[in-house]
N, CA, C and O atoms as a GROMACS GRO file, in nm:
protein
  540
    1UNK      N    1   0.084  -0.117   0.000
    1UNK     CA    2   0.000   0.000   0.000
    1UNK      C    3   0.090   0.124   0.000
    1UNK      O    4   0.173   0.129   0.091
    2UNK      N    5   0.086   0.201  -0.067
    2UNK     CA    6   0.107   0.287  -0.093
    2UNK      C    7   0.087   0.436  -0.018
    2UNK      O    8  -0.025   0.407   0.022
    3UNK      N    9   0.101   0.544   0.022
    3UNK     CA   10   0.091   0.634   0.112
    3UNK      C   11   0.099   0.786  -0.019
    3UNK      O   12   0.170   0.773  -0.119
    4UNK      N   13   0.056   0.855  -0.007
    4UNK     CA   14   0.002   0.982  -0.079
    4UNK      C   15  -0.048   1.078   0.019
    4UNK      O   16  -0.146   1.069   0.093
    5UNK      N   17   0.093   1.233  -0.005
    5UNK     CA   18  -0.001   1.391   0.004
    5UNK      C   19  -0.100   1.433  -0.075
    5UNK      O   20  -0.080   1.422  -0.196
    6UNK      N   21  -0.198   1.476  -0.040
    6UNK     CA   22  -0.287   1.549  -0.107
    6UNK      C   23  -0.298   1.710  -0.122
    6UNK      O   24  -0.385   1.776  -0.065
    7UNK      N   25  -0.242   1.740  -0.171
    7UNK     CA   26  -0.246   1.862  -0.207
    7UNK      C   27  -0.362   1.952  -0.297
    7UNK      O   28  -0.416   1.887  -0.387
    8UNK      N   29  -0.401   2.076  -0.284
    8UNK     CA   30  -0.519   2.139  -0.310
    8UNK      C   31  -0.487   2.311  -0.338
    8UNK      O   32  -0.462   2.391  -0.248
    9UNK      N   33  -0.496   2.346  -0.499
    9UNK     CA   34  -0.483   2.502  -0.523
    9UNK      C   35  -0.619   2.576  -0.441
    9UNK      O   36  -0.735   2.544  -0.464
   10UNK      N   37  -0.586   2.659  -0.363
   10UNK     CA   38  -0.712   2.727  -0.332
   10UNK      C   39  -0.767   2.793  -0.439
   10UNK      O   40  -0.687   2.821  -0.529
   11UNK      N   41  -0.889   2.826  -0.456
   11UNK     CA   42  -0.982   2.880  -0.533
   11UNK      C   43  -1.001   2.820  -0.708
   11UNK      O   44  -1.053   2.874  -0.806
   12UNK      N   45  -0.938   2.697  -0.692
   12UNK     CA   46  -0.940   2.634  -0.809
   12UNK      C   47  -1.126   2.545  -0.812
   12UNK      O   48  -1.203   2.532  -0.716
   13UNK      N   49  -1.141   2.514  -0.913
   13UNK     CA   50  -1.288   2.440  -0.899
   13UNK      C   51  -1.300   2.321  -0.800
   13UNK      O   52  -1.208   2.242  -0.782
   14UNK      N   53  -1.409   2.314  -0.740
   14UNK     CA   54  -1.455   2.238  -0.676
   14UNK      C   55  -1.451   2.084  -0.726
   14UNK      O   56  -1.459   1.998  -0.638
   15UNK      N   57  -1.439   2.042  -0.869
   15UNK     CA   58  -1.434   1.893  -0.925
   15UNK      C   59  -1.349   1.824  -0.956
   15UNK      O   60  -1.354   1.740  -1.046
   16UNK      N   61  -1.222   1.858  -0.856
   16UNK     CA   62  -1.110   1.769  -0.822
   16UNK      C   63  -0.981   1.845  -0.969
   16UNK      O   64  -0.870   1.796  -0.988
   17UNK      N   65  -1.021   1.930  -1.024
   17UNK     CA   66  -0.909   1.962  -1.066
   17UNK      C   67  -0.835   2.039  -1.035
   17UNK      O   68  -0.784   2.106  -1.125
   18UNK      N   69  -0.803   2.059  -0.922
   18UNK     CA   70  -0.714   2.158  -0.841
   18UNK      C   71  -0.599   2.068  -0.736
   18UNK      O   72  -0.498   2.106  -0.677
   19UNK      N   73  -0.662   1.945  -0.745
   19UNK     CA   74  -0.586   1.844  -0.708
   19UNK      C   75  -0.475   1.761  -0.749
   19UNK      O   76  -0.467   1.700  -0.856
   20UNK      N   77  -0.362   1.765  -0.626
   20UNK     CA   78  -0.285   1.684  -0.681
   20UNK      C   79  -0.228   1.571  -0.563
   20UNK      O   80  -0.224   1.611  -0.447
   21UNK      N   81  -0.191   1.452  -0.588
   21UNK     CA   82  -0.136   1.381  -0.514
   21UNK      C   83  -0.032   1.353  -0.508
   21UNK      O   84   0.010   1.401  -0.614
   22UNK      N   85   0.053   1.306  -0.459
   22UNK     CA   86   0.245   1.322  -0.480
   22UNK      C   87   0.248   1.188  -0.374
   22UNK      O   88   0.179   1.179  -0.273
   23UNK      N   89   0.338   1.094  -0.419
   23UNK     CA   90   0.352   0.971  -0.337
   23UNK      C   91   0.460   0.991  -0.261
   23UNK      O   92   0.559   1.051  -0.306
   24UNK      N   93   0.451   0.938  -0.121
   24UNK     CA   94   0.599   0.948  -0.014
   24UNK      C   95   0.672   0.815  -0.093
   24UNK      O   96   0.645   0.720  -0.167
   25UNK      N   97   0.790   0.883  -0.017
   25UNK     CA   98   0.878   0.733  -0.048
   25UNK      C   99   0.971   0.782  -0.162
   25UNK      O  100   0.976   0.884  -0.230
   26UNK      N  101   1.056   0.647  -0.153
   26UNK     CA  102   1.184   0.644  -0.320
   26UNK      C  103   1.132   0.724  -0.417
   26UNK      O  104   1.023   0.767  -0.379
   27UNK      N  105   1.169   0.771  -0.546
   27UNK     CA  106   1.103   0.774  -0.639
   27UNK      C  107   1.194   0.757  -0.739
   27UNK      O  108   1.273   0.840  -0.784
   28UNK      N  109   1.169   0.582  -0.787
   28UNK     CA  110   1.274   0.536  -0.888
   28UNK      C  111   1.294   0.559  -1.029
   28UNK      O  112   1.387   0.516  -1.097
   29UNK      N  113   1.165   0.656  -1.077
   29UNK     CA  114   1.211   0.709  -1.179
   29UNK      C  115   1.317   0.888  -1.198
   29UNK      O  116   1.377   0.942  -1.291
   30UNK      N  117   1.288   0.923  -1.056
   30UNK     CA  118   1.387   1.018  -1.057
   30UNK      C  119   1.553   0.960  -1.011
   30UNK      O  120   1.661   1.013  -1.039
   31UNK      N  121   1.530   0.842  -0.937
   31UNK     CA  122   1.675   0.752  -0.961
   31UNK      C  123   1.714   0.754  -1.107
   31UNK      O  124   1.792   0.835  -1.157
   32UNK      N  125   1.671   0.689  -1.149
   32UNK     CA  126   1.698   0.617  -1.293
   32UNK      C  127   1.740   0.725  -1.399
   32UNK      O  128   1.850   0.724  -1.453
   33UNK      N  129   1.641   0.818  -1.423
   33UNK     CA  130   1.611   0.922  -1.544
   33UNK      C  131   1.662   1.099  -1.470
   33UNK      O  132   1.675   1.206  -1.530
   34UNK      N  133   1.674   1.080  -1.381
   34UNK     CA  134   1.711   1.232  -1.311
   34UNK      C  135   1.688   1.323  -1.410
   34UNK      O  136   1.565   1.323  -1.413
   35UNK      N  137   1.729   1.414  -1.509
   35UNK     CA  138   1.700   1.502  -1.547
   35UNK      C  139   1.558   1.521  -1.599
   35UNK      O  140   1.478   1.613  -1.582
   36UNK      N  141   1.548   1.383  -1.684
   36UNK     CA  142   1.437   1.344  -1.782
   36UNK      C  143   1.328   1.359  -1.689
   36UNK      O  144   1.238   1.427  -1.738
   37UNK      N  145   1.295   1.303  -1.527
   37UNK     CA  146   1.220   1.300  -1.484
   37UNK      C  147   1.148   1.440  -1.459
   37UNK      O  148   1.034   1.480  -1.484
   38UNK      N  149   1.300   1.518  -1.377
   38UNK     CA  150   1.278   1.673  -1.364
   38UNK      C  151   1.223   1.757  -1.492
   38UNK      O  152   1.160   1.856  -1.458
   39UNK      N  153   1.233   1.740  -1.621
   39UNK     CA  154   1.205   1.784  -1.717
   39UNK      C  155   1.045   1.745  -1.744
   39UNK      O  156   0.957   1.822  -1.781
   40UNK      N  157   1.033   1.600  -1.713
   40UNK     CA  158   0.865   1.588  -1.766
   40UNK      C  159   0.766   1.599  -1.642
   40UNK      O  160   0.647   1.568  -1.643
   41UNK      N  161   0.850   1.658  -1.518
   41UNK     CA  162   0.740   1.655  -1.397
   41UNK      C  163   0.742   1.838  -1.378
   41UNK      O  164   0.680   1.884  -1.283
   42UNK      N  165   0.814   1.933  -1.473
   42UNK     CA  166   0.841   2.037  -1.452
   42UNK      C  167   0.891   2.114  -1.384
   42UNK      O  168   0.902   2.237  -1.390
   43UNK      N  169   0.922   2.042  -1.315
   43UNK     CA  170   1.020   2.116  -1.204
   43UNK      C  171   1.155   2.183  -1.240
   43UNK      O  172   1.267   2.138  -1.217
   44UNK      N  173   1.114   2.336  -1.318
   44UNK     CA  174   1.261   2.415  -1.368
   44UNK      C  175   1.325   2.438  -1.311
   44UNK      O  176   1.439   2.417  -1.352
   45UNK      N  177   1.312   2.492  -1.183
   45UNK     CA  178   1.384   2.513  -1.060
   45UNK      C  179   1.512   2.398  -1.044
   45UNK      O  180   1.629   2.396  -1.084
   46UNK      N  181   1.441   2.321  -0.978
   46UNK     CA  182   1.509   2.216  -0.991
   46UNK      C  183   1.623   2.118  -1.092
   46UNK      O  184   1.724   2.060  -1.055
   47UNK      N  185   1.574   2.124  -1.206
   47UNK     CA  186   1.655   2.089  -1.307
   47UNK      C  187   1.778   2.194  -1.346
   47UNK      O  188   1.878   2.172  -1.414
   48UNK      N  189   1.742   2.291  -1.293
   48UNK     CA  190   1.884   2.429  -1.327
   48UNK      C  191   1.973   2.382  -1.240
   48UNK      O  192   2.092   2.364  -1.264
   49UNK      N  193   1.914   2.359  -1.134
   49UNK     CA  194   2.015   2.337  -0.967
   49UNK      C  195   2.102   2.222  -1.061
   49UNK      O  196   2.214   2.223  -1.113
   50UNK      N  197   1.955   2.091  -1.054
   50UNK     CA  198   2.045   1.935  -1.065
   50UNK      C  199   2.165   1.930  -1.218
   50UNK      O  200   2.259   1.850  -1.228
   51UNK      N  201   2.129   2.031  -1.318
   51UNK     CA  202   2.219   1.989  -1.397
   51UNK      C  203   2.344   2.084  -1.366
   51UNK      O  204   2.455   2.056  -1.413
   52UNK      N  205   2.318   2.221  -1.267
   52UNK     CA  206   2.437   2.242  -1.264
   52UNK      C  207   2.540   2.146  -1.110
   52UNK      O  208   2.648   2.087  -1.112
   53UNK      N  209   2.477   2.162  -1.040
   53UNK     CA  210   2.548   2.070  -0.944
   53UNK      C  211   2.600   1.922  -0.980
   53UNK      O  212   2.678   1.848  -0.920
   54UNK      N  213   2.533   1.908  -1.090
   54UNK     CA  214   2.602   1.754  -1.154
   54UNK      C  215   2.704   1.775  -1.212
   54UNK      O  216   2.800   1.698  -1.200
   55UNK      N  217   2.707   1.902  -1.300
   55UNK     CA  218   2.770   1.923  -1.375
   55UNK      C  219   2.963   2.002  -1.251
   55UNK      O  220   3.086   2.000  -1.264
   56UNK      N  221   2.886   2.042  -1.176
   56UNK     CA  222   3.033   2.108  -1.124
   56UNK      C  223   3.044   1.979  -1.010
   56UNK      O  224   3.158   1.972  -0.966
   57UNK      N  225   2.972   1.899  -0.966
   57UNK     CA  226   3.074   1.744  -0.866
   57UNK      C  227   3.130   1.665  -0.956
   57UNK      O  228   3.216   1.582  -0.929
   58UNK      N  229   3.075   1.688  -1.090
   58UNK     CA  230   3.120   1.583  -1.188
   58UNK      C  231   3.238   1.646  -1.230
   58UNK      O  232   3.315   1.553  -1.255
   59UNK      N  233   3.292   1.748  -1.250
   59UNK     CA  234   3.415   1.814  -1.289
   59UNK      C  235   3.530   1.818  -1.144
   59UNK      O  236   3.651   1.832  -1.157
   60UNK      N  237   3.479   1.806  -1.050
   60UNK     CA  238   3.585   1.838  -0.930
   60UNK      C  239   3.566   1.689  -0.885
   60UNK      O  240   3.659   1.664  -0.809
   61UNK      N  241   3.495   1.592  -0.898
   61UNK     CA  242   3.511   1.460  -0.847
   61UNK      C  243   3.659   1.351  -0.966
   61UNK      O  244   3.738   1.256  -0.958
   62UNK      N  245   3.621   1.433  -1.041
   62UNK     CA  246   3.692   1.343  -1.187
   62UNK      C  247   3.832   1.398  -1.163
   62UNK      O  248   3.937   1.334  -1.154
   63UNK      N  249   3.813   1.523  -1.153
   63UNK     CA  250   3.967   1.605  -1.112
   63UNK      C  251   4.060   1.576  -1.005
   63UNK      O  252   4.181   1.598  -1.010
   64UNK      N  253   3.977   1.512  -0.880
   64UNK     CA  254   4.029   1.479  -0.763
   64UNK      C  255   4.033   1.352  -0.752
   64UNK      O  256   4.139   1.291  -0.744
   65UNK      N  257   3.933   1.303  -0.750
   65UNK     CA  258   3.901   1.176  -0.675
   65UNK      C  259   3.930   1.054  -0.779
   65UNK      O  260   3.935   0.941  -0.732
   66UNK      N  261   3.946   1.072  -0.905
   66UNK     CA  262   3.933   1.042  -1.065
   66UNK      C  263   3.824   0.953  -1.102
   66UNK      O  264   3.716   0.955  -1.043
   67UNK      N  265   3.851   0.876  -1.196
   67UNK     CA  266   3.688   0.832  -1.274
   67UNK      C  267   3.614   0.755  -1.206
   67UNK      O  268   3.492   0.771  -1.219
   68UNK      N  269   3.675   0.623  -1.090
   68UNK     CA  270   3.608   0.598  -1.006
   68UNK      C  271   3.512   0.681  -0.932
   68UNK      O  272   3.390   0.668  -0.928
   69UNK      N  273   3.592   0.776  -0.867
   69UNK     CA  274   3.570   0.878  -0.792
   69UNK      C  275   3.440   0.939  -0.794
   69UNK      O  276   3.347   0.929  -0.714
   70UNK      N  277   3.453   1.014  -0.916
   70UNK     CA  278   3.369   1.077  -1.044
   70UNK      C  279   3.180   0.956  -1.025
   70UNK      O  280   3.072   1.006  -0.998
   71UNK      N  281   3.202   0.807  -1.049
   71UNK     CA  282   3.148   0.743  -1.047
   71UNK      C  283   3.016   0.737  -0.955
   71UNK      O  284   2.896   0.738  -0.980
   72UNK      N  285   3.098   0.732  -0.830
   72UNK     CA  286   3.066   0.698  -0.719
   72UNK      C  287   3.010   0.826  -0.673
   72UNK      O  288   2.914   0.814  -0.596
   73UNK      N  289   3.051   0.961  -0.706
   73UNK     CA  290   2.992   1.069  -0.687
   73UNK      C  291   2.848   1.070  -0.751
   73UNK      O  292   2.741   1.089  -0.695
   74UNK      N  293   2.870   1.050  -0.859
   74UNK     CA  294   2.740   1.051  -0.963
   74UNK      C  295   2.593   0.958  -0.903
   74UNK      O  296   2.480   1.005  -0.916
   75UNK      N  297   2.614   0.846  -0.847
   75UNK     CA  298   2.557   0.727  -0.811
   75UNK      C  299   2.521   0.806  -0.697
   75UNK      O  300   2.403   0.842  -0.697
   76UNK      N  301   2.596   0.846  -0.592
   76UNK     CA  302   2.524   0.933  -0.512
   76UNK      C  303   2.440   1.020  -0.496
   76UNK      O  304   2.379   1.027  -0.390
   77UNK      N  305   2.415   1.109  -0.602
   77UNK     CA  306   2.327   1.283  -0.622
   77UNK      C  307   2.285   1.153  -0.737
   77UNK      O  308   2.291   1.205  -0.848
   78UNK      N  309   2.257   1.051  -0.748
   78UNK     CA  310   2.147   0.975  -0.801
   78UNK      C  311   2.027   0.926  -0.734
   78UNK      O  312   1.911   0.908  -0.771
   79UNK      N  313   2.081   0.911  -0.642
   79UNK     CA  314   2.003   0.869  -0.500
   79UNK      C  315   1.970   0.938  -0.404
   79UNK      O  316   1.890   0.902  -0.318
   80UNK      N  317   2.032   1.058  -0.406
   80UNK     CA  318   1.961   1.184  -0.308
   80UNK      C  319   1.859   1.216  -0.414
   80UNK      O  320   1.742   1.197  -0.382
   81UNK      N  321   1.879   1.252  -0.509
   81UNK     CA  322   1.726   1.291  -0.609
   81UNK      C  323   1.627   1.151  -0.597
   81UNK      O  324   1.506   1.150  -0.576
   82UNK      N  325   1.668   1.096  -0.605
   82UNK     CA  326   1.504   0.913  -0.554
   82UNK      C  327   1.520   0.961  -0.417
   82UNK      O  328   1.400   0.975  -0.395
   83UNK      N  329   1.582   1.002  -0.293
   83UNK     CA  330   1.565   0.992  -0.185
   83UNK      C  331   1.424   1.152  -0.164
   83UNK      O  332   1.329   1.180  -0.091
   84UNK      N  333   1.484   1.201  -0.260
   84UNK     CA  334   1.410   1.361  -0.246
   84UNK      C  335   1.329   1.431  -0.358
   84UNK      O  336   1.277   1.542  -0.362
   85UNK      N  337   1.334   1.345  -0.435
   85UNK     CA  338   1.212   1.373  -0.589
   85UNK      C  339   1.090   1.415  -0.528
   85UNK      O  340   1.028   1.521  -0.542
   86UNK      N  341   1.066   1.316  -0.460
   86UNK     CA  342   0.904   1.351  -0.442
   86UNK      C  343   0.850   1.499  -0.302
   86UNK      O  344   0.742   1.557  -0.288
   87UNK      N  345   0.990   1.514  -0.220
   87UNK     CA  346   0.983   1.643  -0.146
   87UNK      C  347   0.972   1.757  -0.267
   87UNK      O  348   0.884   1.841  -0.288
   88UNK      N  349   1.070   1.733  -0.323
   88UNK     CA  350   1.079   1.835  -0.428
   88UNK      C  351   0.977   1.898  -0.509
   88UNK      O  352   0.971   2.020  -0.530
   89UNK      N  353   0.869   1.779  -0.568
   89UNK     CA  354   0.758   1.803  -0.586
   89UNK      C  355   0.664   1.892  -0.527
   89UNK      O  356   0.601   1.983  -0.582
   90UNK      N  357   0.659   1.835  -0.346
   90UNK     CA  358   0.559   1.905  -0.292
   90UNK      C  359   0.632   2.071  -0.247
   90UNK      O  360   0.551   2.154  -0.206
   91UNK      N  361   0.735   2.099  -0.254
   91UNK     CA  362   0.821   2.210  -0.251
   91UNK      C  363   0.785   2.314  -0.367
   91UNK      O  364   0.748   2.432  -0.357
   92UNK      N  365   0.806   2.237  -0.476
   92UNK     CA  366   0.706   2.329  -0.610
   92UNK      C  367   0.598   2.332  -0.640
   92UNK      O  368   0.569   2.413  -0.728
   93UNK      N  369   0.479   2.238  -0.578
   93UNK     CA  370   0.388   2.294  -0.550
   93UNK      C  371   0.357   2.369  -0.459
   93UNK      O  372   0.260   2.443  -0.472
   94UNK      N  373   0.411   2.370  -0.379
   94UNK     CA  374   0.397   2.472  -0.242
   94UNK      C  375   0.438   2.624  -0.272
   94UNK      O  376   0.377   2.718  -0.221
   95UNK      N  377   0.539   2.638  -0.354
   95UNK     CA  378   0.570   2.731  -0.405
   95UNK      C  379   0.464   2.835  -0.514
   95UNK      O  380   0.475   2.957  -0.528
   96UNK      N  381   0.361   2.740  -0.584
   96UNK     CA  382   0.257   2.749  -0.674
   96UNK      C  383   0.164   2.774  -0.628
   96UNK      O  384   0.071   2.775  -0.708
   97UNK      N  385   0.125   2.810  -0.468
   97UNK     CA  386   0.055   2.817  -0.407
   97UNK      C  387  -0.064   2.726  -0.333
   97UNK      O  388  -0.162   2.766  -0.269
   98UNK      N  389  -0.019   2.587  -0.366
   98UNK     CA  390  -0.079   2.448  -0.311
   98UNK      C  391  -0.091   2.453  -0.139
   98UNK      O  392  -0.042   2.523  -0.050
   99UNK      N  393  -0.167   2.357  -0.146
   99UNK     CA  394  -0.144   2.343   0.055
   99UNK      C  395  -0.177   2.253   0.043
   99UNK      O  396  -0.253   2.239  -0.054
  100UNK      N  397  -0.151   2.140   0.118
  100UNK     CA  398  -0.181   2.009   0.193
  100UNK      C  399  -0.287   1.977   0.242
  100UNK      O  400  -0.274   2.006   0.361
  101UNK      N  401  -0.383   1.936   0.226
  101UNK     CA  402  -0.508   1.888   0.251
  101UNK      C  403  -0.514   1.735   0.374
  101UNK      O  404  -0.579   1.723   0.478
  102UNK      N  405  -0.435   1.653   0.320
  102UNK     CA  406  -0.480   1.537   0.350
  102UNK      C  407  -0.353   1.437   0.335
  102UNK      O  408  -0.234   1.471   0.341
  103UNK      N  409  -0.407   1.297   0.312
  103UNK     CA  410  -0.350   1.219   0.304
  103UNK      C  411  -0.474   1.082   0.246
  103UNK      O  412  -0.590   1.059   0.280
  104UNK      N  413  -0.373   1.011   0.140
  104UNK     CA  414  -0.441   0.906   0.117
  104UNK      C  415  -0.352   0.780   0.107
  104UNK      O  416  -0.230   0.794   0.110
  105UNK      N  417  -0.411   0.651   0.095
  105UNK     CA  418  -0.324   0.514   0.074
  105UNK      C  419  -0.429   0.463  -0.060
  105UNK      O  420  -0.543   0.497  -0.092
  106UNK      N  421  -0.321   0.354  -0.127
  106UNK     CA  422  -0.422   0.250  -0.171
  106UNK      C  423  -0.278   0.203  -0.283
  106UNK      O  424  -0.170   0.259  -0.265
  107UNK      N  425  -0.288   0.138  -0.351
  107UNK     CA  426  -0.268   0.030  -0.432
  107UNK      C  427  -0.175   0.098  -0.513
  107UNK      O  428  -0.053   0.082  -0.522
  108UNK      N  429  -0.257   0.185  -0.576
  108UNK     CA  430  -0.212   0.240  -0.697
  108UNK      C  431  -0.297   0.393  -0.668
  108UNK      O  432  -0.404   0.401  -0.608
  109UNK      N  433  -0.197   0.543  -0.746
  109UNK     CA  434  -0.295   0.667  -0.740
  109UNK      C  435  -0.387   0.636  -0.742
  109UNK      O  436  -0.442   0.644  -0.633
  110UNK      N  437  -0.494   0.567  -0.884
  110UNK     CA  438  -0.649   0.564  -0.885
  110UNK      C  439  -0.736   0.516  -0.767
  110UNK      O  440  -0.852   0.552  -0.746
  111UNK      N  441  -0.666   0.435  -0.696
  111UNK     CA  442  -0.719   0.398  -0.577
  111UNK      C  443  -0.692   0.457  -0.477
  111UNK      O  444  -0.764   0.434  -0.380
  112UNK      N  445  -0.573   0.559  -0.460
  112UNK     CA  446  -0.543   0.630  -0.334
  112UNK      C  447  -0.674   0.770  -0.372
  112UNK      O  448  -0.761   0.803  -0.291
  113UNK      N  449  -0.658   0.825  -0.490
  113UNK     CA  450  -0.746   0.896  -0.574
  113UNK      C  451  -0.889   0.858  -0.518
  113UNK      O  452  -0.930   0.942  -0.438
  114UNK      N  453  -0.974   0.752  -0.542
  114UNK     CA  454  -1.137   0.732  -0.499
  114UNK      C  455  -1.071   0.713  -0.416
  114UNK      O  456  -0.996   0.811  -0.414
  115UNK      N  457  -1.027   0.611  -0.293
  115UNK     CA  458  -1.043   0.618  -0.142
  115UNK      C  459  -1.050   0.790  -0.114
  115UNK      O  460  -1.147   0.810  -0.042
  116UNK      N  461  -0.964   0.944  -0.155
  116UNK     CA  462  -0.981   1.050  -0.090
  116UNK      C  463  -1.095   1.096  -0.127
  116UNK      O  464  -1.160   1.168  -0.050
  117UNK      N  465  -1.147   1.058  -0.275
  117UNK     CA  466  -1.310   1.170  -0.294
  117UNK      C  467  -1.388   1.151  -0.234
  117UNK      O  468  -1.465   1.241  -0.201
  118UNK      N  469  -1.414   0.936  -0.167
  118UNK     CA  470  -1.476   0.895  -0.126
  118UNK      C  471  -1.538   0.970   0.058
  118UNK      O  472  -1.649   0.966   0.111
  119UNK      N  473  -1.417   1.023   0.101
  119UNK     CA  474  -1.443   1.033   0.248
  119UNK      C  475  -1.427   1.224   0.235
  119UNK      O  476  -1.456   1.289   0.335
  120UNK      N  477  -1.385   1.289   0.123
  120UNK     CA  478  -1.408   1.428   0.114
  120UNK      C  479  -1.538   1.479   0.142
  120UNK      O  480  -1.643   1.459   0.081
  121UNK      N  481  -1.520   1.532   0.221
  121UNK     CA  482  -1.667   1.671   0.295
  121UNK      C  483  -1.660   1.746   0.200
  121UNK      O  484  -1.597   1.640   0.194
  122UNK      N  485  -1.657   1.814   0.120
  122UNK     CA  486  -1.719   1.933  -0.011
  122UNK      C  487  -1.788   1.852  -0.086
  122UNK      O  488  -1.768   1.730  -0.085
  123UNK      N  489  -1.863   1.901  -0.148
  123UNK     CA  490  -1.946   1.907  -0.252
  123UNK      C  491  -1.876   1.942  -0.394
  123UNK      O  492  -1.806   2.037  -0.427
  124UNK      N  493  -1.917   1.837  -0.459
  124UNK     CA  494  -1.849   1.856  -0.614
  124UNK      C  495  -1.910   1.980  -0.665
  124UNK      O  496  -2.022   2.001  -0.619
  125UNK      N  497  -1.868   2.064  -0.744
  125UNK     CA  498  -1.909   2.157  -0.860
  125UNK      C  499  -1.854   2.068  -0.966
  125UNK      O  500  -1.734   2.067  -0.994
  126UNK      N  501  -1.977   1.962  -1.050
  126UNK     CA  502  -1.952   1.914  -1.148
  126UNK      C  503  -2.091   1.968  -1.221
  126UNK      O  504  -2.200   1.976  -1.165
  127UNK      N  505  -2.070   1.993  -1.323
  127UNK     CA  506  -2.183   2.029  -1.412
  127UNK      C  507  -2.272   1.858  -1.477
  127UNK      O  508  -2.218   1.746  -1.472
  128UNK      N  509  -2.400   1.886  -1.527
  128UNK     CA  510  -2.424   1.744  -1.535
  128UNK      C  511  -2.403   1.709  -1.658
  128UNK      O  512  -2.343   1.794  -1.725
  129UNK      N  513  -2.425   1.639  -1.698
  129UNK     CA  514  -2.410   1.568  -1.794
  129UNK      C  515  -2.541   1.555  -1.883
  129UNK      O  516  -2.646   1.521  -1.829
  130UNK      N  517  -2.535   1.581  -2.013
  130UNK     CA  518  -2.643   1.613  -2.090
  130UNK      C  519  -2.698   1.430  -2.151
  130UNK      O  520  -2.635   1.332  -2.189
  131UNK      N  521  -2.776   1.448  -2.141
  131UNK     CA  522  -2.812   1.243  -2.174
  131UNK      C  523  -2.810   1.281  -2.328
  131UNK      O  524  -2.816   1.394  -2.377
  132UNK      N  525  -2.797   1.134  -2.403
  132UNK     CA  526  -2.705   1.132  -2.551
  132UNK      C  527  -2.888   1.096  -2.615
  132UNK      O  528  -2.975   1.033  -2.556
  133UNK      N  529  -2.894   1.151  -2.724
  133UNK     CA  530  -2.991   1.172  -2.799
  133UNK      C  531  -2.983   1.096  -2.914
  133UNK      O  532  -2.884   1.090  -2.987
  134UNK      N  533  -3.089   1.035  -2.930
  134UNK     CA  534  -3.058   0.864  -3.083
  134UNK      C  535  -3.112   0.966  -3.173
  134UNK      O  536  -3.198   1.051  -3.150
  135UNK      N  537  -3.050   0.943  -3.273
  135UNK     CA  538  -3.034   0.983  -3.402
  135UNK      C  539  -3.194   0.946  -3.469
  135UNK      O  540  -3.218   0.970  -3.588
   0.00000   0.00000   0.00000
């Protein structure tokens, strides 16, 4: 099971699109893909920092410590970004003007997702739905 922040833009609509969820824990695609991840989760901020700080341990680790060195540096600020991807997240949303609502669990988002609408006190602003008319 899985564990999820819930986060919420104030004054955004009432029908869950102001919502976002962000999972605690590892996050092994910012292990794996580091920039790529920062690039498709938007986080600019962040990606300025991570490519320059990669870019200047990777020049003073290779210089000093040499390619091992260099290596083993890299593998590290690989794993502080999976250790801290997903802070990071709620850091730029927080920054965007988000706040923390809650908390959810379940399986997978879609299920951490209905378990939170399920037990949410507001009222949807969903418009209805027009019934489909036979030709």
């Amino acid at each position: 099971m899985r564990i999820y922040t819930v986060h919420e833009l104030p004054g955004a609509p009432l029908d869950g699109a102001g919502i976002v969820l962000v999972k605690e824990g590892f996050s092994f695609p910012a292990f794996l893909l580091s920039w790529v991840w920062l690039l498709f989760s938007r986080l600019w901020i962040a990606l300025g920092l991570w490519i320059g700080l990669t870019a200047v341990t990777s020049f003073l680790a290779e210089r000093y410590l040499g390619l091992e060195g260099a290596m083993l540096c890299s593998l590290a600020l690989q794993l502080l970004l999976g250790f801290e991807g997903n802070d990071i997240r709620r850091w730029t949303l927080a920054r965007k003007g988000y706040r923390e609502i809650g908390i959810a669990a379940g399986a997978s988002l879609e299920e951490a997702e209905r378990r939170f609408f399920e037990r949410w006190d507001r009222a949807l602003d969903v418009a209805p739905v027009a019934p489909l008319s036979a030709p």
